[in-house]
N, CA, C, O and CB atoms as a CASP TS submission, in Angstrom:
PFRMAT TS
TARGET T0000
AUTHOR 0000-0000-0000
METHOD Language model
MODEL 1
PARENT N/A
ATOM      1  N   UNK     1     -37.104  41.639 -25.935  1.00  0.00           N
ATOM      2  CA  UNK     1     -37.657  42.758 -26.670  1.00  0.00           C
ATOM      3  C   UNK     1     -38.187  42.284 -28.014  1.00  0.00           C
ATOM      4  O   UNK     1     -37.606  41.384 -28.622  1.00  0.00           O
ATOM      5  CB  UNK     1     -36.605  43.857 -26.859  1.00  0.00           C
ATOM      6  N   UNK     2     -39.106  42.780 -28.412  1.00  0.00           N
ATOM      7  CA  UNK     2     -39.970  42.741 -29.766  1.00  0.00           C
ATOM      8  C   UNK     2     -39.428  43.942 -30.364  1.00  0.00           C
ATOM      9  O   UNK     2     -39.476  45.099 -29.948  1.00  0.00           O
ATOM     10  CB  UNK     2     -41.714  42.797 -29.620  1.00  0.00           C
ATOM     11  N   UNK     3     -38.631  43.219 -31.963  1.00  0.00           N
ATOM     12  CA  UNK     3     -38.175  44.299 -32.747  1.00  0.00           C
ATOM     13  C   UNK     3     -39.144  44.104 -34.437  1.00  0.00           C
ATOM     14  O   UNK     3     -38.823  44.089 -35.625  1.00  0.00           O
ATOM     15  CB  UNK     3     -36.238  44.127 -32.837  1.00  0.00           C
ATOM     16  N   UNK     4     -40.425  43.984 -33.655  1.00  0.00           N
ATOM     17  CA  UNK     4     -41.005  42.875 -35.234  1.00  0.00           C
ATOM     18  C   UNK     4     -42.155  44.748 -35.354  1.00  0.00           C
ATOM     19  O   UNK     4     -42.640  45.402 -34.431  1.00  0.00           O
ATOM     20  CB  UNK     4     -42.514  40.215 -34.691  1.00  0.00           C
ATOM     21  N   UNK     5     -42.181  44.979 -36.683  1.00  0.00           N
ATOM     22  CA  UNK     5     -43.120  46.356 -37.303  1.00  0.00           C
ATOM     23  C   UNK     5     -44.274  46.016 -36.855  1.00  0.00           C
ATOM     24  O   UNK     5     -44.528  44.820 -36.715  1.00  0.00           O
ATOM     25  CB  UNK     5     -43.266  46.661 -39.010  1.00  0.00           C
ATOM     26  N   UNK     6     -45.128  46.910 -36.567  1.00  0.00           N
ATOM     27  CA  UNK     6     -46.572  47.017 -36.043  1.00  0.00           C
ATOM     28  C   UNK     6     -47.195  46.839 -37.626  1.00  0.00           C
ATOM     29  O   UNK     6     -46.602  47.073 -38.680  1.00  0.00           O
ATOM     30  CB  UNK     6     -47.012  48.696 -35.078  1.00  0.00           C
ATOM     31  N   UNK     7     -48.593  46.346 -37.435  1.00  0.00           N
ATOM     32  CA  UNK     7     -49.322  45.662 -38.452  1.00  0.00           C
ATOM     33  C   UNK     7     -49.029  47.200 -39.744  1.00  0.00           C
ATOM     34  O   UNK     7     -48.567  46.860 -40.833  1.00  0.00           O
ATOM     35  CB  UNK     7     -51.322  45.165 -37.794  1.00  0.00           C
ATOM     36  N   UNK     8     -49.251  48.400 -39.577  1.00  0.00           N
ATOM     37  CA  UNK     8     -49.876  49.110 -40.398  1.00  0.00           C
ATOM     38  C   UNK     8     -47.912  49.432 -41.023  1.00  0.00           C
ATOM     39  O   UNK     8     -47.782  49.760 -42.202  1.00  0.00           O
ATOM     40  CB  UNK     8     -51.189  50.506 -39.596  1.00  0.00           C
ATOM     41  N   UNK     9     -46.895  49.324 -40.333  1.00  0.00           N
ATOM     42  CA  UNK     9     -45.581  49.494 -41.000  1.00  0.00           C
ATOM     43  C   UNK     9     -45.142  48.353 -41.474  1.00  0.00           C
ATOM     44  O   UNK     9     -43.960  48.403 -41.813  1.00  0.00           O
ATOM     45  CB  UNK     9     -44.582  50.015 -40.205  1.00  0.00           C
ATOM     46  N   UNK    10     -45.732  47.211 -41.639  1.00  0.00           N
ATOM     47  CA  UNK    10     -45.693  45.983 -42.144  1.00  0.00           C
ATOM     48  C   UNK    10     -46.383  46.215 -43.691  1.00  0.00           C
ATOM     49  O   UNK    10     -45.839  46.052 -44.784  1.00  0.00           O
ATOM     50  CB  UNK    10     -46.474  44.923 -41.106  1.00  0.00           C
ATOM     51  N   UNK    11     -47.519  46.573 -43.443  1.00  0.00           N
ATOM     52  CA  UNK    11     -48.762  47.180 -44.560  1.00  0.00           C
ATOM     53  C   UNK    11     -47.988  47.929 -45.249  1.00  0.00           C
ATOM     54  O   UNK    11     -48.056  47.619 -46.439  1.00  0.00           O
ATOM     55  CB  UNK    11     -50.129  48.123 -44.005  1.00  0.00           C
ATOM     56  N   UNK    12     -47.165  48.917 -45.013  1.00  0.00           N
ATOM     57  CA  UNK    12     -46.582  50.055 -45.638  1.00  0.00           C
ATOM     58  C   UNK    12     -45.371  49.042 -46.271  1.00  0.00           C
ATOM     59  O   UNK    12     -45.426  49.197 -47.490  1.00  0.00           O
ATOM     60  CB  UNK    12     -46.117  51.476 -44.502  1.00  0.00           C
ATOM     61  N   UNK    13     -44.875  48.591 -46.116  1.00  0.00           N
ATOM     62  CA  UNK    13     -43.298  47.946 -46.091  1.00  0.00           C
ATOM     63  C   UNK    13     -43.984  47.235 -47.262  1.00  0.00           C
ATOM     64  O   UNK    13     -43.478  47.479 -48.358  1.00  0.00           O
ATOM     65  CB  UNK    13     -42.483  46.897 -44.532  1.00  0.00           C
ATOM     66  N   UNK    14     -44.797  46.591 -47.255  1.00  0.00           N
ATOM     67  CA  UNK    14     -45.383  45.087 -48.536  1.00  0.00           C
ATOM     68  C   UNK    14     -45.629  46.046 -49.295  1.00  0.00           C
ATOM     69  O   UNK    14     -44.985  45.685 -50.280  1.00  0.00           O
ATOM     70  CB  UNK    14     -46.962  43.791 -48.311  1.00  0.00           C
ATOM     71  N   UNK    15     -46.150  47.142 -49.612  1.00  0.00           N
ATOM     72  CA  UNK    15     -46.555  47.968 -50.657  1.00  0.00           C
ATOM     73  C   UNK    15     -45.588  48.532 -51.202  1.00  0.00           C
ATOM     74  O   UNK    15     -45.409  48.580 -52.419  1.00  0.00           O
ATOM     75  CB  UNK    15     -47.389  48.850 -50.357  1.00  0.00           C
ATOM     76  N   UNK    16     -44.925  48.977 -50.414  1.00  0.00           N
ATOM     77  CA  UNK    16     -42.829  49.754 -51.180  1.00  0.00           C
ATOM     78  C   UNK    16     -42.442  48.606 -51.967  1.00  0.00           C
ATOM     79  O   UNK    16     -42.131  48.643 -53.158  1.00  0.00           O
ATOM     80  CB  UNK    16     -40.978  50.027 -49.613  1.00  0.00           C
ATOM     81  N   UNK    17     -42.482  47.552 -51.203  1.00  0.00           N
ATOM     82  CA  UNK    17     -41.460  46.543 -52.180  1.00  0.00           C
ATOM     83  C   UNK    17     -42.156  45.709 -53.167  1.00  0.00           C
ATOM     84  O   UNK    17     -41.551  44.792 -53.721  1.00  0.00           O
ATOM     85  CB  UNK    17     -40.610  45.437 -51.295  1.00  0.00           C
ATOM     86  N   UNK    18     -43.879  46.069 -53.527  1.00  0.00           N
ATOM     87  CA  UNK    18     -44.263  45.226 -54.506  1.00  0.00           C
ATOM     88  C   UNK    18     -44.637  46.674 -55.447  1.00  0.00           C
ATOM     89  O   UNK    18     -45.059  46.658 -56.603  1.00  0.00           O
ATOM     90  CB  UNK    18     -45.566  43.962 -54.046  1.00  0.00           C
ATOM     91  N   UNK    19     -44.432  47.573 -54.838  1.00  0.00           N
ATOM     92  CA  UNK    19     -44.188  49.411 -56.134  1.00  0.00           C
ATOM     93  C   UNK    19     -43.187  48.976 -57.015  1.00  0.00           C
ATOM     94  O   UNK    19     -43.236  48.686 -58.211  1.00  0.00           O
ATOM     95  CB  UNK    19     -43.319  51.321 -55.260  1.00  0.00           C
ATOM     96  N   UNK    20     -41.825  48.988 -55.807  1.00  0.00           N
ATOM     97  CA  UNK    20     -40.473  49.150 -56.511  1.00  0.00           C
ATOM     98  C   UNK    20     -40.648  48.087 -57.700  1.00  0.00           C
ATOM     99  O   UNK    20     -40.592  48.446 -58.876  1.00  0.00           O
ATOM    100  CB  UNK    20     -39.063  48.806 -55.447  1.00  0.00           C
ATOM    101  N   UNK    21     -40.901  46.523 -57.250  1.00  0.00           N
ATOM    102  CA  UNK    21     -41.136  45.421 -58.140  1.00  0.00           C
ATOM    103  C   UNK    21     -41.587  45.495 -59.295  1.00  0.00           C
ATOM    104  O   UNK    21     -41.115  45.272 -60.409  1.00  0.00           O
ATOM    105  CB  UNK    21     -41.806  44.679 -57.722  1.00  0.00           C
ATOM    106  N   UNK    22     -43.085  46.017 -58.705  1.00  0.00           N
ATOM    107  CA  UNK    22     -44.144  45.720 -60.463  1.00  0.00           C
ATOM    108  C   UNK    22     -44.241  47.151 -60.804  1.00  0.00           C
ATOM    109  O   UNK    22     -45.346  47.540 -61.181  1.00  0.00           O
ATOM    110  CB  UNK    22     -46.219  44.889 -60.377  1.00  0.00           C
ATOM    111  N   UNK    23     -43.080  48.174 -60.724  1.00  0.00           N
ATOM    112  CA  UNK    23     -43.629  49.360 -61.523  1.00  0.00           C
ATOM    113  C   UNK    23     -42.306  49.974 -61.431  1.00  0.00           C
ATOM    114  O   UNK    23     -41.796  50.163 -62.535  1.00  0.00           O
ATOM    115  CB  UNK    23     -45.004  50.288 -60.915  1.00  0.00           C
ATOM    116  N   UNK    24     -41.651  50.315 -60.489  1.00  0.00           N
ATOM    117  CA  UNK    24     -40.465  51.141 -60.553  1.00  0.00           C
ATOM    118  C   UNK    24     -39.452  50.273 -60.858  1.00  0.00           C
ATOM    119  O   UNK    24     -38.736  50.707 -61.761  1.00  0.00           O
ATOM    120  CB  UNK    24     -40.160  51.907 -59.336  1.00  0.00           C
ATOM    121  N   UNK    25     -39.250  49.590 -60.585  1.00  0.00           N
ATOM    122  CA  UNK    25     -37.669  48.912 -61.345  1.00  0.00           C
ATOM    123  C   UNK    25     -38.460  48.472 -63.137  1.00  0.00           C
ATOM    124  O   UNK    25     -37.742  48.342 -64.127  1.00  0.00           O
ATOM    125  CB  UNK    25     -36.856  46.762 -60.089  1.00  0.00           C
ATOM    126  N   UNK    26     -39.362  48.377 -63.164  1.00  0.00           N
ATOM    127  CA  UNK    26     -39.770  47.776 -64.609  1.00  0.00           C
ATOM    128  C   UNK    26     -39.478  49.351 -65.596  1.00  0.00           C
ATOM    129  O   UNK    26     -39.253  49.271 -66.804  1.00  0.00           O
ATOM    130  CB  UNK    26     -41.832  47.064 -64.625  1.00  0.00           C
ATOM    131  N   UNK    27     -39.513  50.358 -65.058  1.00  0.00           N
ATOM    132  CA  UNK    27     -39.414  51.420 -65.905  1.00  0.00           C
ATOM    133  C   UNK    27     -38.320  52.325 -65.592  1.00  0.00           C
ATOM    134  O   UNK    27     -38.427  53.546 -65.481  1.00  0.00           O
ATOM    135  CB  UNK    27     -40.588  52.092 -65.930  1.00  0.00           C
ATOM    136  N   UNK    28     -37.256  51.636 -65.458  1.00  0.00           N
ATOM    137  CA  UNK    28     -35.893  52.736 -65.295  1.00  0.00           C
ATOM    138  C   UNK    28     -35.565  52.792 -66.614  1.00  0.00           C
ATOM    139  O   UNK    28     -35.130  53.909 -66.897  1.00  0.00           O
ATOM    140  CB  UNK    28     -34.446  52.252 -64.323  1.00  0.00           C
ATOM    141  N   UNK    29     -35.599  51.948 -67.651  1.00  0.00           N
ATOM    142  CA  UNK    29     -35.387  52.308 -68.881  1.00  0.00           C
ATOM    143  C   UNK    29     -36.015  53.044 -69.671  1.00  0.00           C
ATOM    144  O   UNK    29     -35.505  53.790 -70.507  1.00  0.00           O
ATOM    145  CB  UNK    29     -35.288  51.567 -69.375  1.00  0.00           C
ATOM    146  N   UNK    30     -37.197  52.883 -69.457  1.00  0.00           N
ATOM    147  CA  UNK    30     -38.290  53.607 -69.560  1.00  0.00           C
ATOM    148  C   UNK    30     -38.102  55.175 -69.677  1.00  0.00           C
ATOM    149  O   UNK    30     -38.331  55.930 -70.621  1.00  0.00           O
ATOM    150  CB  UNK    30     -39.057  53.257 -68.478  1.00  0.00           C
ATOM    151  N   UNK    31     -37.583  55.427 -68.337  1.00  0.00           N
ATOM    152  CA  UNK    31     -37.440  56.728 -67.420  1.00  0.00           C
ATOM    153  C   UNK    31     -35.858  57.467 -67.916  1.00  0.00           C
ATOM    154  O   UNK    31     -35.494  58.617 -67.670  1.00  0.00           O
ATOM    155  CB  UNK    31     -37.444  56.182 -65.493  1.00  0.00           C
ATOM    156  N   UNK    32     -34.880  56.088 -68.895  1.00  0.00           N
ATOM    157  CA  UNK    32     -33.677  57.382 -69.010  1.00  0.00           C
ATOM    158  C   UNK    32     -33.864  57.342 -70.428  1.00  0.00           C
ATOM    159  O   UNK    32     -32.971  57.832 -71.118  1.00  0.00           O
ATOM    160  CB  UNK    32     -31.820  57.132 -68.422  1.00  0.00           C
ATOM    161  N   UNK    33     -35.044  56.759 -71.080  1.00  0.00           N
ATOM    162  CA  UNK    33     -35.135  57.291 -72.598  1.00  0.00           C
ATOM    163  C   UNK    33     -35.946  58.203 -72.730  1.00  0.00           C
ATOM    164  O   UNK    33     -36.082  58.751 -73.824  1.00  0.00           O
ATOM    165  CB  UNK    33     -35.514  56.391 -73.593  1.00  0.00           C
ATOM    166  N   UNK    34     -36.693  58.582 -71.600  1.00  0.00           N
ATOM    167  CA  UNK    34     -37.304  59.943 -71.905  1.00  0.00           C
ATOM    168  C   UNK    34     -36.745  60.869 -71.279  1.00  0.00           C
ATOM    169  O   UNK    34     -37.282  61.972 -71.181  1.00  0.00           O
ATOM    170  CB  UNK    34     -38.615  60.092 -71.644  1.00  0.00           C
ATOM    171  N   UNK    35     -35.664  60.615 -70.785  1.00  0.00           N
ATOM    172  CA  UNK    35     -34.495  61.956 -70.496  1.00  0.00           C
ATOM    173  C   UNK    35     -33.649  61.815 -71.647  1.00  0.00           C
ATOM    174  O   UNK    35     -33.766  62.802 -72.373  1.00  0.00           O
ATOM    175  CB  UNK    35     -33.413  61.867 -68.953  1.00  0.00           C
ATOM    176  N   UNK    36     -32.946  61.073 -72.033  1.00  0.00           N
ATOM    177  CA  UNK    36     -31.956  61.186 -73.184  1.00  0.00           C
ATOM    178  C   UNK    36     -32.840  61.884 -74.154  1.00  0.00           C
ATOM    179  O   UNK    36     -32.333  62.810 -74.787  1.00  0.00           O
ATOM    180  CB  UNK    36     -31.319  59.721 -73.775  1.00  0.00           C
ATOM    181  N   UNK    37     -34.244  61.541 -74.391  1.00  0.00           N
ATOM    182  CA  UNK    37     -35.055  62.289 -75.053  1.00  0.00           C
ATOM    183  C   UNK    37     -35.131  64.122 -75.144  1.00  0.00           C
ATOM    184  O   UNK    37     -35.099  64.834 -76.148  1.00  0.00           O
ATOM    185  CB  UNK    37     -36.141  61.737 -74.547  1.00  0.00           C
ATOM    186  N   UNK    38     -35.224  64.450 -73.905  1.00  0.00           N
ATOM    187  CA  UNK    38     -35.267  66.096 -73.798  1.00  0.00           C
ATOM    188  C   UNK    38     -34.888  66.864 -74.203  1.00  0.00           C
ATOM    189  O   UNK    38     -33.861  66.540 -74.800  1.00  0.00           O
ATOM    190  CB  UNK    38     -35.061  66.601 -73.135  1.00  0.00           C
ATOM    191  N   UNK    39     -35.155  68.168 -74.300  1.00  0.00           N
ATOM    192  CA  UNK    39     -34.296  68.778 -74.870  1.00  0.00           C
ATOM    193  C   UNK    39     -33.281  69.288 -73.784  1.00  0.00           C
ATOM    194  O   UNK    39     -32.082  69.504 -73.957  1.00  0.00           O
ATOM    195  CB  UNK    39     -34.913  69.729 -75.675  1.00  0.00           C
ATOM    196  N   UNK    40     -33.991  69.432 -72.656  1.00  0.00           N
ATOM    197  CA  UNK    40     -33.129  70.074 -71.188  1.00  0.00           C
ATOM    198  C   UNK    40     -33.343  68.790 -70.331  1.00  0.00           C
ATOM    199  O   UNK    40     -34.398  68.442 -69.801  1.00  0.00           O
ATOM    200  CB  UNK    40     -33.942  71.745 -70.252  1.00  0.00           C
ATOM    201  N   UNK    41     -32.099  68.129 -70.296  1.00  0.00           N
ATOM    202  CA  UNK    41     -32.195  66.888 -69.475  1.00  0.00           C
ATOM    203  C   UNK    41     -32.019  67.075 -67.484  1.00  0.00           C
ATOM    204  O   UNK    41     -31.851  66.156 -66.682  1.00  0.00           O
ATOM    205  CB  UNK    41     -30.816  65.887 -70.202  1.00  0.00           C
ATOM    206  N   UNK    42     -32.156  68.818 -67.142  1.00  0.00           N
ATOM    207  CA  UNK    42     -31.973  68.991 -65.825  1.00  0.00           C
ATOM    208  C   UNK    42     -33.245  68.915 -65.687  1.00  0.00           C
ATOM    209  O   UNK    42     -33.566  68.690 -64.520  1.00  0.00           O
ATOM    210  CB  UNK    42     -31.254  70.120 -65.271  1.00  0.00           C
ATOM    211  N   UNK    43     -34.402  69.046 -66.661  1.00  0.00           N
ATOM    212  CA  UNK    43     -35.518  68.735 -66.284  1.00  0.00           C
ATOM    213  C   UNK    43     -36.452  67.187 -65.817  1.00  0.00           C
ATOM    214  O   UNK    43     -37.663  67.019 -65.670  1.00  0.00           O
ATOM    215  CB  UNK    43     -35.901  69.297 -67.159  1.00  0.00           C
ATOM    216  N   UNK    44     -35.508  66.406 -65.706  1.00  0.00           N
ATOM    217  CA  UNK    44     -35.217  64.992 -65.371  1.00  0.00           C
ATOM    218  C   UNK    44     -36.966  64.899 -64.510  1.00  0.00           C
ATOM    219  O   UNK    44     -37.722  64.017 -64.919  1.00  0.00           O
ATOM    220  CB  UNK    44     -33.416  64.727 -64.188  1.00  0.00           C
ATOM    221  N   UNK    45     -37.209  65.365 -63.946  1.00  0.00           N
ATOM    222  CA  UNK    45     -38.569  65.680 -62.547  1.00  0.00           C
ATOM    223  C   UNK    45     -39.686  65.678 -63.770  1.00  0.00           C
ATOM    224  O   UNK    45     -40.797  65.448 -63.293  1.00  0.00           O
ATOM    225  CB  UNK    45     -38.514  67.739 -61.297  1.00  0.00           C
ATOM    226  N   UNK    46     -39.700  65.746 -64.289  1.00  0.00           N
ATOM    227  CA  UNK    46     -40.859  66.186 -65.496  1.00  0.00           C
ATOM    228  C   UNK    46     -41.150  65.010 -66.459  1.00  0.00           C
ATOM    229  O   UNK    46     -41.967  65.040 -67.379  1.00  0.00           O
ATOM    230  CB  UNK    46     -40.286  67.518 -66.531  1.00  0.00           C
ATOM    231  N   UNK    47     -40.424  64.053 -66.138  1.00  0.00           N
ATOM    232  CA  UNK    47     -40.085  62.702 -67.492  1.00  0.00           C
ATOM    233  C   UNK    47     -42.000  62.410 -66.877  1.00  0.00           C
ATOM    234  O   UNK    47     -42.535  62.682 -65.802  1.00  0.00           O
ATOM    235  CB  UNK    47     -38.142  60.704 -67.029  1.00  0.00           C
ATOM    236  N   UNK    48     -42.514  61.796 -68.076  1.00  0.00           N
ATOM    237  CA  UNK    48     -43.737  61.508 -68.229  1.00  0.00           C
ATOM    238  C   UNK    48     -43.892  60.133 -67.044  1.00  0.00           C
ATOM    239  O   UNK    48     -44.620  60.217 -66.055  1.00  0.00           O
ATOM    240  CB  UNK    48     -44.026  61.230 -69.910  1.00  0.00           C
ATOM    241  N   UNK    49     -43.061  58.900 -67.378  1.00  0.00           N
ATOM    242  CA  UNK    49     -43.043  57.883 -66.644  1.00  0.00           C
ATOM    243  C   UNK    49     -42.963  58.168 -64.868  1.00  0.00           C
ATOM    244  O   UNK    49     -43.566  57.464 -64.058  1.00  0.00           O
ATOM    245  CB  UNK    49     -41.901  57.137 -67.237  1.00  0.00           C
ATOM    246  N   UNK    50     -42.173  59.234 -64.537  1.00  0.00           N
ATOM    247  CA  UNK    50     -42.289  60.386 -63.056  1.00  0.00           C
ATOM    248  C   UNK    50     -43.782  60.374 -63.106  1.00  0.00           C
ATOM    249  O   UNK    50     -44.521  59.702 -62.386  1.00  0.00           O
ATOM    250  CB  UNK    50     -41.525  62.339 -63.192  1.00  0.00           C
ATOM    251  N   UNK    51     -44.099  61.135 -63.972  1.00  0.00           N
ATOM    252  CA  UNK    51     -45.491  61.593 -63.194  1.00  0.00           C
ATOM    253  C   UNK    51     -46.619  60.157 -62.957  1.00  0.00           C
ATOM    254  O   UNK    51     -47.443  60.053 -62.048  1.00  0.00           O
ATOM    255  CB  UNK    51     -46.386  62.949 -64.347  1.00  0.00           C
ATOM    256  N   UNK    52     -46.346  59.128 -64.085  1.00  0.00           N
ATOM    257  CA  UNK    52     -47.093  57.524 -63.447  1.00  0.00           C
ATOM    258  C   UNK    52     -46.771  57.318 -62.527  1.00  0.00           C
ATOM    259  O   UNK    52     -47.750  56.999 -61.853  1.00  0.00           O
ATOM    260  CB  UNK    52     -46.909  56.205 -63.973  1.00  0.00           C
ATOM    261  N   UNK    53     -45.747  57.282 -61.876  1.00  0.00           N
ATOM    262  CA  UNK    53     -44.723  56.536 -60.754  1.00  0.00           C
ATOM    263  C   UNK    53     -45.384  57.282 -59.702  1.00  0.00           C
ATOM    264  O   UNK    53     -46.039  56.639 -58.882  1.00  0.00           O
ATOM    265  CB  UNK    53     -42.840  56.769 -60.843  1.00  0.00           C
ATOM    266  N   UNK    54     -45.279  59.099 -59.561  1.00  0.00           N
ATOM    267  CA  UNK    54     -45.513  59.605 -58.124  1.00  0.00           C
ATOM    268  C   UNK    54     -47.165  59.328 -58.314  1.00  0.00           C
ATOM    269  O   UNK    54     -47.702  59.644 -57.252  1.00  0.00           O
ATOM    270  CB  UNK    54     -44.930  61.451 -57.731  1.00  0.00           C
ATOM    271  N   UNK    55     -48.350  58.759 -59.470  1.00  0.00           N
ATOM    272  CA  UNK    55     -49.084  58.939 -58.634  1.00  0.00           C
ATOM    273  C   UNK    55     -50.169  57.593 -58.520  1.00  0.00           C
ATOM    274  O   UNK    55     -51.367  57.525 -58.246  1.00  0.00           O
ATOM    275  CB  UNK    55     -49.581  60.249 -58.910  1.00  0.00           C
ATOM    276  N   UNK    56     -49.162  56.596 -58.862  1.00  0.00           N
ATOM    277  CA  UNK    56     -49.229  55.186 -58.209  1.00  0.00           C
ATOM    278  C   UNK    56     -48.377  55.393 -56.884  1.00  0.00           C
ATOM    279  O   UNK    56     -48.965  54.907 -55.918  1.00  0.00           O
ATOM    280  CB  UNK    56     -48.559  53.897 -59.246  1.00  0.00           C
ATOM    281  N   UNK    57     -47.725  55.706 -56.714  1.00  0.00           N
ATOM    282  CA  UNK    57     -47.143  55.862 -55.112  1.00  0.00           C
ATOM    283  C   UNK    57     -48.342  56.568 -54.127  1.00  0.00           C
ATOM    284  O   UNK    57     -48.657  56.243 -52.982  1.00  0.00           O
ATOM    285  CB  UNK    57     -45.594  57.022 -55.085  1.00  0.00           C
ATOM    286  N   UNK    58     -48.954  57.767 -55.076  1.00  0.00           N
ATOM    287  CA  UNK    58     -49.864  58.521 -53.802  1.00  0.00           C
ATOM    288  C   UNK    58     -50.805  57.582 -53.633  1.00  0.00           C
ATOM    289  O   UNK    58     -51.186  57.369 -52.483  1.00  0.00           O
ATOM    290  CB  UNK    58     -50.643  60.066 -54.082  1.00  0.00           C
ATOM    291  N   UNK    59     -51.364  56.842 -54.716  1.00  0.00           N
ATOM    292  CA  UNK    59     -52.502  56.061 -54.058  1.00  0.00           C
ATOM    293  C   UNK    59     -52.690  54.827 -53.165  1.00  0.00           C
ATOM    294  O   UNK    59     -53.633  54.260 -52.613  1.00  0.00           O
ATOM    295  CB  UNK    59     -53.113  55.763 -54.900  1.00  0.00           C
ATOM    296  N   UNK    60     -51.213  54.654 -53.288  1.00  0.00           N
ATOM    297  CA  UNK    60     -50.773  53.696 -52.368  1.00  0.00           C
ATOM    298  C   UNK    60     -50.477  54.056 -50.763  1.00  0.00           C
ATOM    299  O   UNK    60     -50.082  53.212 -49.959  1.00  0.00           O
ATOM    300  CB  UNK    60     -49.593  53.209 -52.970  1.00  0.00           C
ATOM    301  N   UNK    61     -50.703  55.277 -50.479  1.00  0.00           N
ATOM    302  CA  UNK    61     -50.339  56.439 -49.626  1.00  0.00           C
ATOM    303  C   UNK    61     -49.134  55.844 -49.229  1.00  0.00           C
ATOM    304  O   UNK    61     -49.076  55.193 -48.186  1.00  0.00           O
ATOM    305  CB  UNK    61     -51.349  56.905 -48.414  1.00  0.00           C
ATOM    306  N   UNK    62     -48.017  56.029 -50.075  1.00  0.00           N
ATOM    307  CA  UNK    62     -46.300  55.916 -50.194  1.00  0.00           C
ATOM    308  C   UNK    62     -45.701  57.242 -50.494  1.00  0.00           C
ATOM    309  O   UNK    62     -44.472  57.316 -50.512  1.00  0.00           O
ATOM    310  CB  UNK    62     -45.760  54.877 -51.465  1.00  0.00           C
ATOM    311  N   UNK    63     -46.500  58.419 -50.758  1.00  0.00           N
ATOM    312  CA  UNK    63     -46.032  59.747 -51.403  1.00  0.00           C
ATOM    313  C   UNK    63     -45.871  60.545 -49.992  1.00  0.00           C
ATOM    314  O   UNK    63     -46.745  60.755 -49.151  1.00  0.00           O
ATOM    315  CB  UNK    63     -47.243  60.515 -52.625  1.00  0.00           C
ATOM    316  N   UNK    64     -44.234  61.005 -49.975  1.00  0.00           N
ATOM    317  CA  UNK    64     -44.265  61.946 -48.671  1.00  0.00           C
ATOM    318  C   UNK    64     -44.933  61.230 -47.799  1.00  0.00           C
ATOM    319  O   UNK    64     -46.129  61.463 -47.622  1.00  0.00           O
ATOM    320  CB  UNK    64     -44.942  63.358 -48.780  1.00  0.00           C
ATOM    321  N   UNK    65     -44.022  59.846 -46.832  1.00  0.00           N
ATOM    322  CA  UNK    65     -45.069  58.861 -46.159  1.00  0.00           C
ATOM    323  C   UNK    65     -44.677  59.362 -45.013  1.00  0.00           C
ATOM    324  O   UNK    65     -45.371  59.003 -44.062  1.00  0.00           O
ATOM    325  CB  UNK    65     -45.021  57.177 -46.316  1.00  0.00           C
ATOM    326  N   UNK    66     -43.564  60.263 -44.702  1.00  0.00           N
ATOM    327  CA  UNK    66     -42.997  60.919 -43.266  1.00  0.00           C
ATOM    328  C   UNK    66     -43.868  61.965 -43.176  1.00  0.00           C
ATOM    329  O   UNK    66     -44.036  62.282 -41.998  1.00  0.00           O
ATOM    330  CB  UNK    66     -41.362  61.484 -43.176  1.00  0.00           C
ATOM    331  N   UNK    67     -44.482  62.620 -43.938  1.00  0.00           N
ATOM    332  CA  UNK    67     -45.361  63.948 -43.119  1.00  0.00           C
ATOM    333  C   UNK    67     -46.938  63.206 -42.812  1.00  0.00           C
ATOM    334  O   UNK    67     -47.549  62.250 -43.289  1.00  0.00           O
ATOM    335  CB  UNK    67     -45.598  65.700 -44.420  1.00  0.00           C
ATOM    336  N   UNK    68     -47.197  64.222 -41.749  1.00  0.00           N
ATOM    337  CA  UNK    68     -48.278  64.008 -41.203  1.00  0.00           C
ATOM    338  C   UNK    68     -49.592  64.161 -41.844  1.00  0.00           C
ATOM    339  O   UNK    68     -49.470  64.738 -42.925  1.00  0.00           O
ATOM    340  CB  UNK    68     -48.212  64.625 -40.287  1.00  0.00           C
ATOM    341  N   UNK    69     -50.699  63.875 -41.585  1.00  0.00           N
ATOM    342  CA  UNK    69     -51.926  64.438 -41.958  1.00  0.00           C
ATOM    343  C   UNK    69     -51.936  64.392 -43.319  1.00  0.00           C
ATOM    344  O   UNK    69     -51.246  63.504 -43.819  1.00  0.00           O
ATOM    345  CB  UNK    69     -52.162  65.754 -41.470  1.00  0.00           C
ATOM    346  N   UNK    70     -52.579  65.165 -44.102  1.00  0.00           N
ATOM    347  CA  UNK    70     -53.298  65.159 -45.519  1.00  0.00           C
ATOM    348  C   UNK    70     -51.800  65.196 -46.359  1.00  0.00           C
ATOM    349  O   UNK    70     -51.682  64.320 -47.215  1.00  0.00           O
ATOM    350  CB  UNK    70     -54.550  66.724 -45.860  1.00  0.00           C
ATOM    351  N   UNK    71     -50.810  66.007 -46.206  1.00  0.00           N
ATOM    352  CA  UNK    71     -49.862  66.319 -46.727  1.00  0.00           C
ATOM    353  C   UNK    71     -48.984  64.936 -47.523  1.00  0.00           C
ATOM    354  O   UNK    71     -48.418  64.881 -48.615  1.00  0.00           O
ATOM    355  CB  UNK    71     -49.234  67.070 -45.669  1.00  0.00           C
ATOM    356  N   UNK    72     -49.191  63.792 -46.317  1.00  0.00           N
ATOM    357  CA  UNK    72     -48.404  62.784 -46.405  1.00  0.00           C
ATOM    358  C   UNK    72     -49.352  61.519 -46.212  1.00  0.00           C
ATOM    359  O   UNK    72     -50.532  61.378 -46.533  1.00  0.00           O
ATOM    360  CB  UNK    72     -47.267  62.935 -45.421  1.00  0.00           C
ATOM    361  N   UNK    73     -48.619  60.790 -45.692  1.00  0.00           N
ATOM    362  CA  UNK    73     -49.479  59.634 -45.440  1.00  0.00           C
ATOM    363  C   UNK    73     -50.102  59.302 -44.019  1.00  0.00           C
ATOM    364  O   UNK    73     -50.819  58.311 -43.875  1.00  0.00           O
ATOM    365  CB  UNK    73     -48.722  58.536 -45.813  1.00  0.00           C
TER
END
C-alpha cells in the first residue's frame, strides 16, 4: 500500500509548515502583547497581528481548508 499524500496535499502540507515558520511562530509575542495590551482581553480574535495571520493564510488558500468550494479551500 501507498501511504505517501497526493501532489496537491503535499502542496498544502509545505505551505502550513513554512506559514507556521516564517510568520506564525515569529509573532506569538507579537500576538500576547497586543492582548496584554486591551482593554477586554476576551477580545483576543481582534488582536491586529490575527487579522495579518488569517489573511496570509487565505491567500495561501490555508483559511477554512476543510470546507468546500469558495467558502474554503
Amino acid at each position: 500500500m501507498d501511504f505517501a499524500h497526493d501532489a496537491r496535499t503535499e502542496e498544502l502540507r509545505e505551505s502550513l509548515l513554512d506559514l507556521m515558520a516564517t510568520h506564525i511562530e515569529p509573532a506569538q509575542q507579537t500576538f500576547h502583547d497586543e492582548v496584554d495590551a486591551m482593554d477586554n482581553r476576551w477580545a483576543w480574535s481582534q488582536a491586529p497581528v490575527l487579522q495579518k495571520l488569517r489573511a496570509e493564510a487565505k491567500a495561501r488558500g490555508l483559511w477554512n481548508a476543510f470546507l468546500p468550494g469558495d467558502k474554503g479551500a
